[in-house]
N, C-alpha and C positions, 0 to 999 in steps of 0.2 A: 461505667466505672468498674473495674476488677476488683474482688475482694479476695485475698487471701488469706488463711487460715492454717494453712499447715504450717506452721511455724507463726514466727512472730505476726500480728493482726499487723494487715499492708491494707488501705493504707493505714499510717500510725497517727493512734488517739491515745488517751492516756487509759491506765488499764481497766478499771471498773466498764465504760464502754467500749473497749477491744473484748472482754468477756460477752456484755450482748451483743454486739456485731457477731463474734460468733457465731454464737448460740441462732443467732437468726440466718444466718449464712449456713450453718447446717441443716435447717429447714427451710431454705430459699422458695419465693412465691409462697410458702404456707406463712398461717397467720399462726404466733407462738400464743397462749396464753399470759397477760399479768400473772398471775399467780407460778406459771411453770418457770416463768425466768426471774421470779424473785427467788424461789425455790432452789431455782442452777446458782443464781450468782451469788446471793447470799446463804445457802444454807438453809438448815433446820431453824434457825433463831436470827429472824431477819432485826434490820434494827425499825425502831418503830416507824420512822419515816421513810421505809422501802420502799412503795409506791411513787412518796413524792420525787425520790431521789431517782428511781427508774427515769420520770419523764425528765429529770435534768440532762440524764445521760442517754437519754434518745434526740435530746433536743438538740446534746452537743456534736450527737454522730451525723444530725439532720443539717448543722452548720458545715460540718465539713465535706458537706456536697452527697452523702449516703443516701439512697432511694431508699429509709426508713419511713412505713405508715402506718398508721394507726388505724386501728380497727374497731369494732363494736367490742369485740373479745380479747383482743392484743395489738402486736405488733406484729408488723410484716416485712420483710428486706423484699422489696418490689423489683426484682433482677433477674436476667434470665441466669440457670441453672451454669450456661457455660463463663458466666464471667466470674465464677466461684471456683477456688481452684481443686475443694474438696470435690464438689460435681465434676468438674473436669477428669482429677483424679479418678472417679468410679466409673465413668465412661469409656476412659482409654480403656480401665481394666476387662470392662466386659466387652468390650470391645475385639482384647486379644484374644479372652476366651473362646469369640465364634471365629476366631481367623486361624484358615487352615494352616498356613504358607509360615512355615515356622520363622523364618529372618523378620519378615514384617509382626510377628507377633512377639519377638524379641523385642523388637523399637519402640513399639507399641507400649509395653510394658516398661521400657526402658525410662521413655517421654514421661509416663505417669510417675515415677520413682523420683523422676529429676524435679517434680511438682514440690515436693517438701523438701522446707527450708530448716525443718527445727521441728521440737516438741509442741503441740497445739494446746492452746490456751483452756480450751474445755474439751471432755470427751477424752481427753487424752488417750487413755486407755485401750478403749472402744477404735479408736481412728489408729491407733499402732497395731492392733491385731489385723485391720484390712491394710494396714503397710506392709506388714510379714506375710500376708500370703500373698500380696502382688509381688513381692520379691522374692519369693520361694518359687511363684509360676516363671518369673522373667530366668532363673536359675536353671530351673527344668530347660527352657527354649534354650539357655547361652548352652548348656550340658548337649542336648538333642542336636548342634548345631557344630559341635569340635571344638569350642573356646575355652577349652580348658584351660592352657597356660595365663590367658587374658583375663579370667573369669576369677583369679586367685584373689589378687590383690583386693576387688571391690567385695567379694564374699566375706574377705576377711574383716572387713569393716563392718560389714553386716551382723557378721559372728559378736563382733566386740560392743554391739548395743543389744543385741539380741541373744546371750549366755546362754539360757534355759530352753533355747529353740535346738531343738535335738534334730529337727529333718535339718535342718540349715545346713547344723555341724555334719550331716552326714551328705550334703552336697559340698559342703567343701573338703573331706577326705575324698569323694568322687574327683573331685576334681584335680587336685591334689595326685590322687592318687593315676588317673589317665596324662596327667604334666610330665610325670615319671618322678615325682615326690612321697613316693613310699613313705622314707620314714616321717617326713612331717604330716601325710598324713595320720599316722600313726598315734604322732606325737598329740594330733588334735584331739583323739578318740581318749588319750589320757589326759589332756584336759579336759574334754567333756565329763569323763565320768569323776574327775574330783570335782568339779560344777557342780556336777549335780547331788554326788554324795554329801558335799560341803554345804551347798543352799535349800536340798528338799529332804535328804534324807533317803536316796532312789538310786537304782542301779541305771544306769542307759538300757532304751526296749530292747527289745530281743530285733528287729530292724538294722539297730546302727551296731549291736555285735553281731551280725552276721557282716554287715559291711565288713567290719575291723579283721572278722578273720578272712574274708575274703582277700582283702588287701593285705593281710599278711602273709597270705597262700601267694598272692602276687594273680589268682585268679582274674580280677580285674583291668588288667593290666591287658590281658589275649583274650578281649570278646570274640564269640563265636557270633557272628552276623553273616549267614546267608542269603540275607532276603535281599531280592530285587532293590533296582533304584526306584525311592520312591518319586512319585509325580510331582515335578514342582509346581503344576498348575492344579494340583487337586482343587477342587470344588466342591461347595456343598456339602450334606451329608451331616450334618450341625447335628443335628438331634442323634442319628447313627451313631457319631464318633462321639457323642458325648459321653453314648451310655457303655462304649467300648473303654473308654478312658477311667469312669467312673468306676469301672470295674473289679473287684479284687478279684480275678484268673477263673478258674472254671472253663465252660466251654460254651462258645456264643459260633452258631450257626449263621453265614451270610445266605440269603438266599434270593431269590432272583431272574429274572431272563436273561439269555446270551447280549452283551456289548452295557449291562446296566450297572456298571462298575464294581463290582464285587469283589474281583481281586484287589482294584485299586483302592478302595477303602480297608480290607484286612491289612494289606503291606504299608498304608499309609499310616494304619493304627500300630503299627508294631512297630514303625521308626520311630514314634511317638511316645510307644510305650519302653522303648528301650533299656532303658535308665531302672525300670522296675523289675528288666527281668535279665540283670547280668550275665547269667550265666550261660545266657544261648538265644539268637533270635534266627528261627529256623524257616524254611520255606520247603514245602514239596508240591511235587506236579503230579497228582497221584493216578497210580498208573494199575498197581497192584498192593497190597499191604505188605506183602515180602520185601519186595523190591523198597519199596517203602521206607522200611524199616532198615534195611541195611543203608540206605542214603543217609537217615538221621540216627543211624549207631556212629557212621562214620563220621558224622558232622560234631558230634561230640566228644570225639578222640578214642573212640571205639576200636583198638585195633584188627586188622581184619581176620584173623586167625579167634577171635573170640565171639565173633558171630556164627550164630548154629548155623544150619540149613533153613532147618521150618519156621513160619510163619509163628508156631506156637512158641515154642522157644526164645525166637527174636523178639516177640513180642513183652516177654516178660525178661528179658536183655534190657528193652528200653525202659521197662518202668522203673526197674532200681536203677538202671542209670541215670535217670534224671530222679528221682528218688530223692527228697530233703534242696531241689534244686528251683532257683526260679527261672525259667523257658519260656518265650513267646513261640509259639511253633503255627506258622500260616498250614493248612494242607486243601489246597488250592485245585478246583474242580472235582469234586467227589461226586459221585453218580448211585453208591449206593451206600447203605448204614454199615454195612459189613467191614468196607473198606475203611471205616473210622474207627470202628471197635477198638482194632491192635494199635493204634496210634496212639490213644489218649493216654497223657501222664496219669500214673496213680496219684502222684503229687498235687493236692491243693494246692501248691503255691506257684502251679503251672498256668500260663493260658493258651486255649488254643482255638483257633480261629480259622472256624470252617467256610469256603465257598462251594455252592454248589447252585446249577439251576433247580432243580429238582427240591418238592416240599417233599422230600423224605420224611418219614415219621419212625419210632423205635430205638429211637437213641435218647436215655435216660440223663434227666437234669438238665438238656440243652437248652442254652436261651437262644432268641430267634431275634434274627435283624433281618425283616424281608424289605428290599430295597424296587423303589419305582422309579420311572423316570424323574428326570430333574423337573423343578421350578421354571416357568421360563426367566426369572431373572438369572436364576442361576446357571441356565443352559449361556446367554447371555457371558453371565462373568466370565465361564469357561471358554468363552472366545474372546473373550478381551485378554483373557491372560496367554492364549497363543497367538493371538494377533496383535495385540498391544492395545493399551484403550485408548492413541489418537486415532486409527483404524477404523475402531470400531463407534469412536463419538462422533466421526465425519461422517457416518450414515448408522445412524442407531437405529432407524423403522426396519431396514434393510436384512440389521446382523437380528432384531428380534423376529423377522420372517424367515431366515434364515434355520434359525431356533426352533421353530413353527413346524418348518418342513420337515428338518431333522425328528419330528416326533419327541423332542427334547431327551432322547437317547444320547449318554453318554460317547457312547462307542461313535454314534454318528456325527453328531455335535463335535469330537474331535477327527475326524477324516476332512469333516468341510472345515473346520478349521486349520489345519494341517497341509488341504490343497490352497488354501490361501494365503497360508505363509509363505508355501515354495512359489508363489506368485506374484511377488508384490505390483504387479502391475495390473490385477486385477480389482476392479473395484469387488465389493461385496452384493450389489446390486449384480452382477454379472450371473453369479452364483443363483442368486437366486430365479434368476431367471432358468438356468438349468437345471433347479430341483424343480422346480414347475411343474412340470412335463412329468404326471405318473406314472407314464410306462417306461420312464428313462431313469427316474430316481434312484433305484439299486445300483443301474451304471455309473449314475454321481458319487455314490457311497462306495467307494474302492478305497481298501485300505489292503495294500497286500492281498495275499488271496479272501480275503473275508467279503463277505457281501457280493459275488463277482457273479450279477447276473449274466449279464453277454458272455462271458467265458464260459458259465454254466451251459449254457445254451447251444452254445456253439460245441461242446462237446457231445451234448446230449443230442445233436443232430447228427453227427457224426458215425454214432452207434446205430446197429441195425435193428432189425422194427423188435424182433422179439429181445431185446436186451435193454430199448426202451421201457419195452411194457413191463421188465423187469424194475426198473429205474422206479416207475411211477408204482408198481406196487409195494416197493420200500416205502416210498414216500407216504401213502397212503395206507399204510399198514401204522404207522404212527408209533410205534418199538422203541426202545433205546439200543435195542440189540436182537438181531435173529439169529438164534442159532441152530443148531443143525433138526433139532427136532420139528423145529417151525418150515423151516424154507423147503426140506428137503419133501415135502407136500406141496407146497408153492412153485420153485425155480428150479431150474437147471444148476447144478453144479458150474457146469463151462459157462453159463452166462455170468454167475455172479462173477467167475473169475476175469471175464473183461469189464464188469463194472469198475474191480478190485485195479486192471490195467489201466481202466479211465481215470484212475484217482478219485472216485463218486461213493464208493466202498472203500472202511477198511477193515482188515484182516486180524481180528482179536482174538488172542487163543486158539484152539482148534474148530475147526469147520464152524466161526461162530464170527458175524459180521456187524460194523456198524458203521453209517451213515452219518458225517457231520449233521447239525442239527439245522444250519443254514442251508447246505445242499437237500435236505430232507424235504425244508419247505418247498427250494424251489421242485421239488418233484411232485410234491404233492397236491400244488397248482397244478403240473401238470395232469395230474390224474385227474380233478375235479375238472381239469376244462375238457380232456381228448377222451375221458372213456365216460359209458354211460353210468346209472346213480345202482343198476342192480349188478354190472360187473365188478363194482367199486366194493359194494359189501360181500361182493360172493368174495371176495379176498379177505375177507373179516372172517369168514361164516368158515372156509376154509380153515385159517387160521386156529380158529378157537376146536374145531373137528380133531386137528394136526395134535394141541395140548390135550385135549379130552383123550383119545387115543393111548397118549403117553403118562395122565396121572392117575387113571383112573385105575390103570395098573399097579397103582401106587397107594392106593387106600387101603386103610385098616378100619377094623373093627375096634372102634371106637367106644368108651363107656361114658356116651352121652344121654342126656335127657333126651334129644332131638336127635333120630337116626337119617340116615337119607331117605328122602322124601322125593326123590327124584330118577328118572332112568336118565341113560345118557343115548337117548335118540338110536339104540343099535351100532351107537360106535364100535368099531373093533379095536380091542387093546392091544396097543402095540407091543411087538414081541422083546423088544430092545428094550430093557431098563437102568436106569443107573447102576453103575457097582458102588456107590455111595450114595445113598439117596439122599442124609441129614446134605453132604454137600453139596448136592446138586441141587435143591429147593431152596436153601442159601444162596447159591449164586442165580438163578432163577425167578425167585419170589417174585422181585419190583418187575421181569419181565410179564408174567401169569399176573398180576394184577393189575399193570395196563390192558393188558390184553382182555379182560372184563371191563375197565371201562369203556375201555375201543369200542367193541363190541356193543356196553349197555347205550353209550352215545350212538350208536347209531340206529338203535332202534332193536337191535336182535336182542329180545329182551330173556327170552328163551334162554337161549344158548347162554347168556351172560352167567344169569340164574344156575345154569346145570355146572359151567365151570364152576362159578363163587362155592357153590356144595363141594364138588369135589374137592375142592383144594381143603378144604374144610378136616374130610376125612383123609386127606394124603398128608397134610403139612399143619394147617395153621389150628386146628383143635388138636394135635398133639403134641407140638412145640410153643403154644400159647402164643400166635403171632396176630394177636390183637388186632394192631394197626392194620396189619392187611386182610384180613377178616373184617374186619369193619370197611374197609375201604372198597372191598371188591362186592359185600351185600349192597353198603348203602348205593352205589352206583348202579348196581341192577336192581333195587327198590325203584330205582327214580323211573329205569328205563319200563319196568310192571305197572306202574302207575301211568305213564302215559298209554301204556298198549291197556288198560282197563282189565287186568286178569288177576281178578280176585285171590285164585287159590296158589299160583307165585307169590303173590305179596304176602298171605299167610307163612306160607312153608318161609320166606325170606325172614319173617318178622320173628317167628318161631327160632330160626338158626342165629338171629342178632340176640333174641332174648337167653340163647345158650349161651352167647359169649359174653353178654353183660353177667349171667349166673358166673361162668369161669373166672371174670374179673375183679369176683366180687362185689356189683354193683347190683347189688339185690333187690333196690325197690325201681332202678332202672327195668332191672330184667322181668321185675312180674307185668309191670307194663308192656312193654314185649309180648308177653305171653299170654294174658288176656287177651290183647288186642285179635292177637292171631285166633285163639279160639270163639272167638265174638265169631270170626271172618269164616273157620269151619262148621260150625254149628250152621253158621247161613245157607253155606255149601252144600250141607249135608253128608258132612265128609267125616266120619263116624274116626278114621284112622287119625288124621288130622285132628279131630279133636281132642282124642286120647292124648296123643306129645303133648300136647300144649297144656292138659290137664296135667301130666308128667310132671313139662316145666313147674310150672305154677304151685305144685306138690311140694317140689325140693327148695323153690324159694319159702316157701311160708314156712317153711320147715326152719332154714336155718335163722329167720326171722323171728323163730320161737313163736308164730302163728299157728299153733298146733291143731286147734278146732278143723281151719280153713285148709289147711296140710292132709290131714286125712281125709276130709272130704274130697280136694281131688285126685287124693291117687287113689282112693277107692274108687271114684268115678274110672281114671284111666283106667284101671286093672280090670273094672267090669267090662270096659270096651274093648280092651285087648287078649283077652283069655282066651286064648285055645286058638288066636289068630297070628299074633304077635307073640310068640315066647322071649323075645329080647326087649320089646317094648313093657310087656307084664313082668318081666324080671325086675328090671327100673323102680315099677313101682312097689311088690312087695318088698323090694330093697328099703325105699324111702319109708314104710310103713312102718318094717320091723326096726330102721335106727329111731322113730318117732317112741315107738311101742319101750323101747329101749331106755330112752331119758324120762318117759313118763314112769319108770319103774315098772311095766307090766312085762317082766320077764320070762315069763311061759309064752307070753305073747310074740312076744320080739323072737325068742327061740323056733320058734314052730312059725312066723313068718319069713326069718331068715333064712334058714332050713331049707323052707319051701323056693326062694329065692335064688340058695343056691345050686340046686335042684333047675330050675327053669333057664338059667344061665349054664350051665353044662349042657340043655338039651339045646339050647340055643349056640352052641363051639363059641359062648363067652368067655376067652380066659382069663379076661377082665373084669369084669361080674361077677365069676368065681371066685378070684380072689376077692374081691369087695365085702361078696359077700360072707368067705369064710370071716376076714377081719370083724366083719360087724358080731358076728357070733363073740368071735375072741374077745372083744371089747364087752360082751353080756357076762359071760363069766370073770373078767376083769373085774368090773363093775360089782359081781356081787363075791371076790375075794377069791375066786377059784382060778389062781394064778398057774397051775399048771396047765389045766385044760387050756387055759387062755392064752399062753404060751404055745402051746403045739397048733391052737388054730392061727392065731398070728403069724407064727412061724413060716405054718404052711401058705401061707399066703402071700407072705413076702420071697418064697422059692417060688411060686405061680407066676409073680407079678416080672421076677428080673429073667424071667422067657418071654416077654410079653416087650421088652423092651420099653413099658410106660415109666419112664423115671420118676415121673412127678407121683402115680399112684406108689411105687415101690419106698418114696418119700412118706408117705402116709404110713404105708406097712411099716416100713423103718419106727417111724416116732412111735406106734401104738406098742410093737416090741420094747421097744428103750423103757416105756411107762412099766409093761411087766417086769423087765430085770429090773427098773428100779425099787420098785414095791416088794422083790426078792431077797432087794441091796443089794445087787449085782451091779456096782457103781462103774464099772469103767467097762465093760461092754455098753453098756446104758449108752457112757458119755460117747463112746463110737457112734453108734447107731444115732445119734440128734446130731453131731456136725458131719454125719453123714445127708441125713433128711432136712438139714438147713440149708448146708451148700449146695441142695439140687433145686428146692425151694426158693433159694434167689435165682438160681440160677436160670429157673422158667420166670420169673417175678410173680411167682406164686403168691398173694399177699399172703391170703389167709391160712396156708399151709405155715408159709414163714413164720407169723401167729404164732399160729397152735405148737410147733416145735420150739419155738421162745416160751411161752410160757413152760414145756416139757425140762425145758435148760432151768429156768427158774425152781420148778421141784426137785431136779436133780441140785442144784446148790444148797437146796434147804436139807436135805437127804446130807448132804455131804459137810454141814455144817457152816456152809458159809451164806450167813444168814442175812449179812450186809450185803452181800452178791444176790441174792435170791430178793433183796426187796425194789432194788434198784432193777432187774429184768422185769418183774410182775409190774411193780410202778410203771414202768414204762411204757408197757402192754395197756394200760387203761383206755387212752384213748384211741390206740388203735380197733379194738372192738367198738366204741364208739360210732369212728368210722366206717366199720363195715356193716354196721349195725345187727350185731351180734350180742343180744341180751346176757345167754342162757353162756355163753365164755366169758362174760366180763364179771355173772358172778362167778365162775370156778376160777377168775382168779384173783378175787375179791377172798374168797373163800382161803385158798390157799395163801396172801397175802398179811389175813389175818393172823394164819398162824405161823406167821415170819415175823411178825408184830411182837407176838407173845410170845417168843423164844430172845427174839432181844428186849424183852422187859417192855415195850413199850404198849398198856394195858389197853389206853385212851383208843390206838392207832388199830390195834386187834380187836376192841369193839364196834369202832365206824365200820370197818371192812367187813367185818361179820354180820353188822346190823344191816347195811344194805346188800350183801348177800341174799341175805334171809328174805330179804324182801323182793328181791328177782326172781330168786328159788319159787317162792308161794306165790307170786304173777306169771309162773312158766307152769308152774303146776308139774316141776321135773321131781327126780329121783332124790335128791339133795336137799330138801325141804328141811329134813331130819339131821342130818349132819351137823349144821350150822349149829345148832342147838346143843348136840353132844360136844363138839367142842371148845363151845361161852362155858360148858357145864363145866367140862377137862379141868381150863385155868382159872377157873371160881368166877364165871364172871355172869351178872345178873342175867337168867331169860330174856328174850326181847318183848317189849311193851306190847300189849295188845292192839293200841292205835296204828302202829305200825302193819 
């Protein structure tokens, strides 16, 4: 028997048991409590013979045929789920939620809607709120689908039970307003907002006025839709599109192997999300950022006379243009982070939705959808929905082997379904039979030129022996691109250019080639079957010779804790070097970091190791490129560990433990750095332990481990004296900034001195400057602002010859701290959004820090004392984070007395109190300070428990 409840109780009983039918029918097969349903249907103050009167009306619902039963504990409506029209209802709904195929999820939603007959007897409430959102999603689908003019009339009715539902009222101006009914819907936004000023007292969100002015701009009216047709067989992907749908805009990364749907799920999500992002639904095929960007200036009504030339330019053309605007923007196939950089809206209220095969890393805030083969049911659905599913139910074992063979590859799964459409005379068994056959399966899989083994083949026969063996060593060189500095060690010029006539090669910028990634494989089969295993790596070993050659030319003298530790085997540096090097390691980078894994994957662990260093001292320790720093060590770690060679995997562990220091992960990085000196110490590698003792120096240091700080750089300094003048510079550096917070300022004087002395003998001109700064900061420190000034000074004129941004960052902020203690307030303020904006600009964290908290004294200087507490506030837990004691009391310290200039006494004592108490657990210079300034504003000593 059916029980209905959305609306009047069917079948009909009189109402006292229409109320428990209910109530048992909203919890169907559960058993309710006596007490719970004396509670619902009578209230707080049941009458005394509740109970008895319960069983009259269970006895009466049990006459009229109801599968009501009694339990030890209650009652039970003993009925399956779907003869209940509420379960019915919540099943269609979730139902549409996993279905891709926007029409069937429409009906879907539709069916459930047509479920209710009326207001429900109990719950009411509760059961109206999941009526409003199944009819706000079924809204969404009728909008996403073109039924706007159809879609008026029932909206409207919706509107007229549901007043106070502000998305509703703004899918009926959408709609309304795409009918070509401007003003009415206009007219709705002015009854919405007396609704609402009339029944809550509330303005409409900031949502349904931007509709309102939108459709009064008439914007809405000419969507900008460039994106592809989406798939009407899409499949699958449930959990992917959910979290893309769920999303409010930002930037979600697809990522993936070639044919495993990638695009198709971004373009499917953005027809879907349309509705959310009126003002533009963009697609690009990305090729170049320039180019790029002029595609989506002009897709936004960019006229053409207002796009620059450069890249830089255009790029910041597109942010204010979409600027306060909402854009779904696809950009489809990217290959490096570079080419995404200039594309992303500045606008939060943008989304953009990256495909790439490639785990690119260095793109900040991205969220990630890494997509794998299908399901086999869902490889399955995906052929039912291009073959039809009588097709595919006359032989189901067939289409799920089928599935099987495809690898449950999207891309493949639609070719063998697509050769079966154009065939209806084929059964599905036929097919299978001809994937079967492994060495013919890629022949099966022809889709257009994609997958075209035999065509492959028969070209690559074609070709003469040495343009073959060119073929196979693309292939087996494993690159996303060679360009001229690689090959032209490798190949002939003229051969590439008949690969380039074969169509096997293509022709990307100047003298710089790449290989579809399908044709890549099949070449690379053929290297592994026709040439032997040490021809194969001597095209590695080459390789990696051809980039050493070329970057090694390219290194600087670096002011690292970890110097190179490495020769480069007697390479000759090549004479040829970039006339732009920043851009040429930008476009280069992803190539030189495959090129170490290449390399560590095959065993040349050596060589991995020699490039991973240099690149270290040419690009990634002086532009802070992390991810590929980390990505080109950890790969040659792996390939030292299998070849058993101790003193690589020190030097490797040593150079990872610098860049956990550079990133700020400080208790990562001493681990590093131990480890490695454990490993030299074993060696007897007297140099090698020094670094490591270096490292380990400057961690404990900024860790405010001071004991264990000087102990090792007085160790390194011993072992490096008179051997290493850049190594022993390092560390009298380290010694005299320790010497410096501890307050022993003759000390720190006469170590930095000495320091910067050893770095001049050493053509440091970065250690020069360091270490004049450090001086400048001794005199700072003890109020001698002029001397402190002309060393600073001169350090920051050292530094911007030296071309290090990020150290000239540092000289900047220690300057800004003098003029400000001058009250030279706006040189000051230059010099900090000078040393902020270069501080992000590397993602310096803790530079970024230390110049926020500078900003912060510069407000309190400047009297803006409410500004000045809200930047130090904020700063709290970032030290925290970095775990930086000995800053978070200076500006604990400094916070206080931003406390006590706006009166607040309470807030100026916490702050000072656990000051005081970091200051005397660091045993720094500052100890005393705190104390003089509780004394300043009257306020009590700190207890001695403390």
């Amino acid at each position: 028997m059916e029980v209905r409840i959305l609306g009047p109780v069917e079948p009909p009983v009189p109402p006292k048991p229409a109320q428990i039918l209910a109530v048992l029918a909203v919890e169907c097969g559960k058993v309710v409590p006596v007490e719970r349903l004396i509670d619902l249907i009578w209230g707080e103050e049941p009458p005394p013979q509740a109970r008895k009167s319960l069983q009259v009306h269970i006895s009466s619902l049990r006459r009229a045929g109801l599968p009501v039963e009694h339990r030890a504990a209650g009652y039970v409506l003993n009925a399956e789920p779907g003869d209940v029209d509420l379960h019915a209802f919540r099943g269609l709904v979730a139902s549409a939620a996993d279905e891709a195929d926007l029409k069937v999820r429409a009906d879907t939603l539709d069916r459930a809607l047509q479920l209710w007959r009326g207001t429900p007897v109990v719950f009411a409430q509760t059961l109206d709120v999941q009526r409003l959102a199944a009819a706000e999603a079924w809204v969404d689908a009728e909008l996403a689908l073109g039924r706007h003019a159809e879609l008026v009339d029932r909206l409207g009715a919706f509107v007229a039970e549901y007043p106070l539902a502000e998305r509703l009222r703004g899918q009926l101006m959408t709609a309304l307003a795409r009918a070509g009914r401007r003003a009415d819907a206009m007219r709705v936004f002015r009854e919405t907002r007396k609704v609402l000023v009339d029944e809550l007292g509330v303005e409409p969100g900031e949502q349904l006025q931007q509709l309102y002015r939108d459709v009064l701009e008439g914007s809405r009216d000419s969507r900008r839709n460039y994106l592809p047709r989406d798939a009407g067989d899409f499949t699958g992907r449930d959990r992917e599109l959910g979290r893309l749908l769920d999303s409010d805009g930002g930037v979600w990364w697809v990522e993936g192997p070639a044919g495993v749907g990638k695009s198709a799920l971004a373009v499917h999500a953005a027809h879907r999300l349309a509705d959310r992002y009126p003002d533009g639904q963009l697609f690009v095929d990305l090729h170049s950022p320039s180019g790029a960007l002029d595609a989506l200036l002009r897709a936004m009504d960019v006229p053409s006379e207002r796009i620059p030339e450069s890249a830089e330019e255009r790029a910041a053309l597109w942010r204010a243009t979409v600027s306060g605007r909402r854009v779904v923007i696809v950009l489809d196939g990217v290959t490096s982070v570079s080419q995404v950089r200039p594309l992303l809206p500045g606008s939060p209220g943008c989304l953009t939705l990256i495909t790439s095969r490639s785990r690119l890393c260095g793109l900040e805030g991205v969220r990630r959808i890494p997509l794998d083969v299908l399901s086999s049911d869902e490889a399955v659905t995906l052929l039912k929905r291009i073959l039809g599913d009588d097709r595919v139910a006359a032989e189901p074992d067939q289409a799920q082997e089928v599935a099987r063979l495809c690898g449950y590859l999207p891309l493949a799964v639609r070719i063998t379904g697509a050769r079966l459409a154009g065939r209806a005379h084929w059964p599905v068994s036929k097919l299978v039979r001809r994937l079967s056959d492994e060495r013919s399966r890629l022949d099966e899989l022809v889709a257009d030129d994609l997958a075209v083994r035999a065509g492959l083949e028969l070209t690559y026969r074609a070709l003469d022996e040495n343009v073959r063996r060119a073929y196979r060593i693309f292939g087996f060189l494993g690159l996303p691109e060679v360009p001229s500095f690689l090959w032209a060690h490798l190949l002939d010029e003229d051969v590439l250019d008949q690969l380039v006539d074969a169509r096997l090669l293509d022709v990307i910028g100047s003298a710089r080639y790449r290989m579809h990634e399908l044709v890549r494989l099949h070449a690379r089969e053929l290297a592994e079957a026709e040439d032997a295993r040490q021809e194969r790596e001597d095209v590695v070993r080459r390789a990696v010779v051809a980039a050493l050659s070329t970057v090694d030319g390219l290194t600087e003298q670096l002011f690292l804790a970890v110097p190179r530790m490495q020769d480069t085997l007697g390479v000759v540096t090549s004479a040829a070097r970039p006339t732009d090097k920043d851009a040429w390691f930008a476009r280069e980078e992803p190539l030189l970091t495959r090129l170490v894994e290449r390399a560590a994957e095959l065993g040349l662990a050596e060589m991995a190791s020699q490039l991973a260093e240099v690149l270290v001292f040419a690009w990634f320790g002086l532009r802070n490129r992390y991810e590929a720093w980390e990505r080109t060590h950890t790969a040659a770690l792996e390939s030292v560990w299998r070849a058993g060679d101790l003193r690589l995997e020190a030097v490797l562990r040593c150079s990872l433990g610098q860049m956990h220091y550079k990133r700020d992960n400080l208790v990562e990085a001493r681990s590093w750095f131990e480890t490695a000196q454990t490993l030299f110490v074993n060696l007897g590698d007297v140099r090698g332990e020094a670094v490591a003792m270096n490292g380990i120096g400057m961690v404990c240091r900024d860790l405010g481990q001071y004991p264990c700080a000087l102990e090792a750089l007085e160790r390194a300094r011993d072992l490096l004296e008179g051997t290493d003048p850049e190594g022993e510079a390092h560390a009298l550096y380290g010694l005299g900034s320790i010497r410096r917070e501890l307050g022993d300022d003759e000390g720190a004087f006469g170590t930095l001195r000495l320091a910067e002395a050893v770095y001049r003998q050493a053509s440091s001109r970065r250690g020069e400057a360091l270490a004049a700064r450090g001086i400048g900061l001794v005199h700072r420190a003890r109020g001698e602002l002029d001397l402190a000034e002309d060393h600073i000074r001169r350090a920051h004129e050292m530094v911007e010859g030296t071309g290090d941004e990020l150290l000239g960052c540092y000289t900047a902020q220690a300057w800004a701290k003098v003029l400000l203690r001058k009250g030279l307030l706006d040189p000051a303020e230059e010099l900090i959004q000078q040393a902020l904006d270069g501080c992000r600009d590397v993602g310096d964290r803790f530079g970024e820090a230390l110049v926020r908290r500078t900003l912060g004294e510069w407000r309190l200087a400047a009297g803006d004392h409410a500004g000045a507490r809200i930047v130090l506030t904020d700063l709290l837990p970032v030290w925290n984070d970095l775990s930086l004691p000995l800053w978070r009391a200076r500006t604990l310290r400094d916070l206080g007395a931003v406390h006590a200039r706006l009166g607040d006494v309470a807030g100026a004592d916490r702050s000072w109190d656990e000051a005081a108490v970091l200051f005397a657990r660091l045993g720094t210079r500052e100890q005393g300070e705190v104390h003089q300034w509780r004394s300043q504003w009257g306020l009590a000593p700190l207890r001695v428990s403390r």
